[in-house]
N, C-alpha and C positions, 0 to 999 in steps of 0.2 A: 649224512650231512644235510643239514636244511640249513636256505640262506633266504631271508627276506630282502630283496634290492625294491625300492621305490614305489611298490603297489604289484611284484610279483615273487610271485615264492616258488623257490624251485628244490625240490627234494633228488637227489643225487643215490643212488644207492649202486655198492662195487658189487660186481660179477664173475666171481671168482669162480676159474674154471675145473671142474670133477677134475680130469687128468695127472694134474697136478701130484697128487699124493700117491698115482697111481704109480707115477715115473720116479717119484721119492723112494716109494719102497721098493719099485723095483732095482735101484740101487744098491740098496742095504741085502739082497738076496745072495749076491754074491759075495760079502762080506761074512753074513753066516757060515755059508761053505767054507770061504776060507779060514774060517774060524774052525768049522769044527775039522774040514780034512786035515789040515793043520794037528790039531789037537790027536786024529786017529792016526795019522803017519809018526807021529812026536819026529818031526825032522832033525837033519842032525845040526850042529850046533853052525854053520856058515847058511843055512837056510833056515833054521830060526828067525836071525835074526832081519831076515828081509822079510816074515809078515807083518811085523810091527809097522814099516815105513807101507806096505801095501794098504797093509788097513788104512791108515791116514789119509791116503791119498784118495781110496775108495770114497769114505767119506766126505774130504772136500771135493770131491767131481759130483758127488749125489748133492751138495747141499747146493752147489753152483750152478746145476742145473735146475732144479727145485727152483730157487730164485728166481733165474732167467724166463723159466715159463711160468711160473706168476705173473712176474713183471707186465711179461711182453704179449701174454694171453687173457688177462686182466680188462674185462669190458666195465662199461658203468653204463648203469640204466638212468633215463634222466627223464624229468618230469617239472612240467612248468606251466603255472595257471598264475592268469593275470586279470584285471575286468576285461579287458578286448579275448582274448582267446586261450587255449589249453593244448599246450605242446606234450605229447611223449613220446620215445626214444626207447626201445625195447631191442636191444643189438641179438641177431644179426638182421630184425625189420628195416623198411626204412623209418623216416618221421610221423607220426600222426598228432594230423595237426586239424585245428576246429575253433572257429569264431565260435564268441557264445552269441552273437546275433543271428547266427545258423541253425542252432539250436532252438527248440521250447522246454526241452525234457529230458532230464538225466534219468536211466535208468541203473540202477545198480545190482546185479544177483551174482551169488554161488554159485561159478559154472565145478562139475565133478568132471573129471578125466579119471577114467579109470587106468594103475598102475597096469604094465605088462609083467614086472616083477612085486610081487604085494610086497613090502613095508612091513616090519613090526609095529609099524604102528596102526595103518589101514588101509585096502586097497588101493583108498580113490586119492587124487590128489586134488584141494579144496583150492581155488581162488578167484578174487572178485571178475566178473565179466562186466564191462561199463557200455552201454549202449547208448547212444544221444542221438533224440529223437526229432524233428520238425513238422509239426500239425499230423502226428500217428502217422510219420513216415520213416523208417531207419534210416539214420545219414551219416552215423559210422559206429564202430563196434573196437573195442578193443580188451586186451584179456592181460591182467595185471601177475601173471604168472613168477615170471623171475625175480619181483621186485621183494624182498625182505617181509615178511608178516608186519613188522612193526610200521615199515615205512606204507605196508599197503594201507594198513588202518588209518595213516597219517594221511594218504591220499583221499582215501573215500571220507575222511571228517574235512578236508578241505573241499573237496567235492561240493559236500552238503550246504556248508557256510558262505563257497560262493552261489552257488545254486540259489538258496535263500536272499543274498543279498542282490544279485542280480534281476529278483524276484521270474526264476525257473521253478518251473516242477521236478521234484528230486522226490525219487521211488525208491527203496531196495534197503541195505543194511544201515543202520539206525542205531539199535541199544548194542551193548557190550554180548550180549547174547547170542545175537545174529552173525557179531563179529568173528566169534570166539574161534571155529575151525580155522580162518581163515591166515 
């Protein structure tokens, strides 16, 4: 979700927590069993028919909880650049927060983290690290890790464009190329 209000644009992006799916399926585990012990005992016919109402029930307790820790486990990463300063929100961080009058210099690079479990797709995990600089002094550092591929690229092209109009020096990812892992 991007919202332009009055000369600041703030990009929103949800944080949907791993666990989630983990505690979903582990619901449906015991429905298996009871499926198939079920099916190896072939019960007789007064406990038949009470796996039908188990199953059901198994099921809305897995979907009701599934819900409930989305809901209520559900962070958003949030991110706000205006001409006066550049807010971001990275939960469970606190705020960082940066005039651009504090600044002279955006720097933008691929930081790699290497996985401790490799990925089929590749060991390292790729995302932009943003450094702002004042007269070749580091004056904060932030690493845009959680935030959505689509919304990071949205941030570093918003980046750039205030960068430019603010007339800052802005370093780092640039063509569609540079962007691409990221």
């Amino acid at each position: 979700m991007s919202e332009k209000n009055s000369n600041r644009v703030e990009i929103v992006d949800k944080l949907t927590p791993k666990g989630c799916t983990a505690i979903y399926s582990a619901c449906f585990i015991p429905i298996s069993l009871l499926v198939t012990i079920s099916t190896l005992i072939q019960a007789e016919p007064p406990n038949k028919y009470l796996i039908i109402p188990m199953f059901a029930v198994v099921i809305i307790i897995g979907i009701l909880i599934f819900h409930y820790e989305k809901k209520h486990r559900t962070k958003f990463c949030k991110f706000y650049i205006s001409d006066e300063k550049i807010e971001i929100f990275i939960p469970p961080g606190p705020w960082f927060e940066i005039n651009w009058s504090d600044i002279t210099a955006v720097f933008v690079d691929k930081f790699y983290k290497r996985n401790l479990i490799p990925s089929t797709y590749s060991y390292y995990d790729v995302f932009p690290k943003i450094n702002f600089s004042c007269k070749g002094e580091l004056v904060g550092t932030i690493q845009l890790r959680k935030f959505h591929s689509s919304k990071k690229k949205e941030i570093i092209k918003l980046l750039k464009s205030y960068s430019d109009k603010l007339n800052k020096n802005y370093m780092g990812l640039q063509s569609k190329k540079s962007m691409k892992d990221i």
